[in-house]
C-alpha positions as CSV (number, residue, x, y, z in Angstrom):
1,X,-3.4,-0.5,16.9
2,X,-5.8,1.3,14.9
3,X,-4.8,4.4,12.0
4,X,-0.8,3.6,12.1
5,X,1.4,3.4,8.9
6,X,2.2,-0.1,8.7
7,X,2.9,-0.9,5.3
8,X,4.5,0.7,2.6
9,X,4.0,0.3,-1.5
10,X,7.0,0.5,-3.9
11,X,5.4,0.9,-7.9
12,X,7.6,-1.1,-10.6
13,X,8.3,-1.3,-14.2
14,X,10.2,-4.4,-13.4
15,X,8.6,-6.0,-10.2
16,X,11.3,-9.0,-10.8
17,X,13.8,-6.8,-10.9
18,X,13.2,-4.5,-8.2
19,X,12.2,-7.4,-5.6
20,X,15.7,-9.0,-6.5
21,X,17.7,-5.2,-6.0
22,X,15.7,-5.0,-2.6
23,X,17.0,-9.2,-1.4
24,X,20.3,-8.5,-2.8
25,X,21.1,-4.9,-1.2
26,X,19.2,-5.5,2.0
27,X,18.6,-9.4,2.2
28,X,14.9,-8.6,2.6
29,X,12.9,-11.5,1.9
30,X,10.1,-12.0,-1.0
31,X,6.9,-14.0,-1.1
32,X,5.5,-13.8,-5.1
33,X,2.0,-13.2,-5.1
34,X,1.6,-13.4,-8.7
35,X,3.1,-11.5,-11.8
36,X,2.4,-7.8,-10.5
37,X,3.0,-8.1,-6.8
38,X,5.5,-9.1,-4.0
39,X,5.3,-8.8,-0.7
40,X,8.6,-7.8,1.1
41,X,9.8,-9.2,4.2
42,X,12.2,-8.5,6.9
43,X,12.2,-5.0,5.7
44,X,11.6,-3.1,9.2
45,X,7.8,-2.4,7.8
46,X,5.7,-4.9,6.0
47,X,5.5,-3.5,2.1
48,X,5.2,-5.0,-1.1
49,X,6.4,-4.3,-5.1
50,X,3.5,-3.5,-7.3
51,X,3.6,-3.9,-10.6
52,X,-0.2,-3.8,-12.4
53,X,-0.8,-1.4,-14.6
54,X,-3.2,0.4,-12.1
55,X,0.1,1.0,-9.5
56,X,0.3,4.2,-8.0
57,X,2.9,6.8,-9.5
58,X,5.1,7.4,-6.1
59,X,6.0,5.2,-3.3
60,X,2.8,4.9,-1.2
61,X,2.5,4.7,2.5
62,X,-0.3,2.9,3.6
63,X,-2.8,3.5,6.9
64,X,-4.2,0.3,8.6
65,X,-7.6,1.2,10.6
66,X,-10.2,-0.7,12.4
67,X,-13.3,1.2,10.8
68,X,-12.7,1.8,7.1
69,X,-16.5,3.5,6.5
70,X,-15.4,5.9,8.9
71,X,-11.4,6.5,8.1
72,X,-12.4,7.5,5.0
73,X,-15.4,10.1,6.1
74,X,-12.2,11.3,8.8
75,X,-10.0,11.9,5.6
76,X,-12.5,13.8,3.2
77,X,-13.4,16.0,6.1
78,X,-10.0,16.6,6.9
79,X,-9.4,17.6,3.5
80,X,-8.4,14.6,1.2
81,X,-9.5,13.6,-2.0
82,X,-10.2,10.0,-2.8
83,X,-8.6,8.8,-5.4
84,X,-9.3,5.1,-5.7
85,X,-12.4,4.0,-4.2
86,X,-13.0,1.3,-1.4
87,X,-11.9,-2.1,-3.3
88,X,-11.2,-5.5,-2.0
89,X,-7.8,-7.2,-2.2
90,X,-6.6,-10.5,-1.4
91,X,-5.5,-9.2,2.5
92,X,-8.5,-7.1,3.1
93,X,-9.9,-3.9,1.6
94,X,-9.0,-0.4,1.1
95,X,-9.4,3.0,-0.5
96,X,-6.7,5.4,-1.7
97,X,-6.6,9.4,-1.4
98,X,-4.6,12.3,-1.9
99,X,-4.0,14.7,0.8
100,X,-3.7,18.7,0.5
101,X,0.1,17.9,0.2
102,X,-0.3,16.4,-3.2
103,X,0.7,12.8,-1.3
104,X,-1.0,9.9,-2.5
105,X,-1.7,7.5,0.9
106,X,-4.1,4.6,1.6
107,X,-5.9,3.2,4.1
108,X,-7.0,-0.8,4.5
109,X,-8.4,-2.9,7.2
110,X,-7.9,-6.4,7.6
111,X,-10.3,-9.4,6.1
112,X,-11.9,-11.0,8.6
């Protein structure tokens, strides 16, 4: 399925600490990839802890798509601003925006 929310981004001071709130509250499981980031399992949606000093500000909700090139053309005509441009990541690559709302989102498609 193409342009569906399928993963969602928690920013953290304390990615340790937050990771280990969300196992022992929920029993969602955690996959370390690395000092800033963990993934989250189990959790209902895929989603991840970020930690790096470039994190977003607010919990981010995050649009897979099949075309990225044009999901981001669909978004600036509808109205959004990008806010991070297209970058490459160790899943894929993706691009983050801000729509008339004030909420920051992103969009990613899948390495290949």
């Amino acid at each position: 399925m193409s342009d569906r929310i399928d993963y969602i981004e928690f920013p953290s001071s304390n990615r340790a600490g937050t990771s280990a709130f969300f196992q022992a509250a929920f029993g969602w499981g955690i996959t370390s990839y690395g000092p800033d980031y963990d993934g989250l399992e189990q959790a209902g949606i895929d989603g991840g802890v970020d930690q790096a000093p470039e994190k977003v500000a607010a919990t981010m909700a995050i649009v897979r798509t099949d075309d990225l090139d044009a999901a981001e053309r669909r978004v600036v005509a509808a109205g959004g601003t990008i806010t991070r441009a297209q970058f490459d990541f160790p899943g894929g690559r993706r691009f983050h925006f801000r729509e008339p709302g004030g909420n920051e989102m992103a969009v990613w498609i899948a390495r290949e």
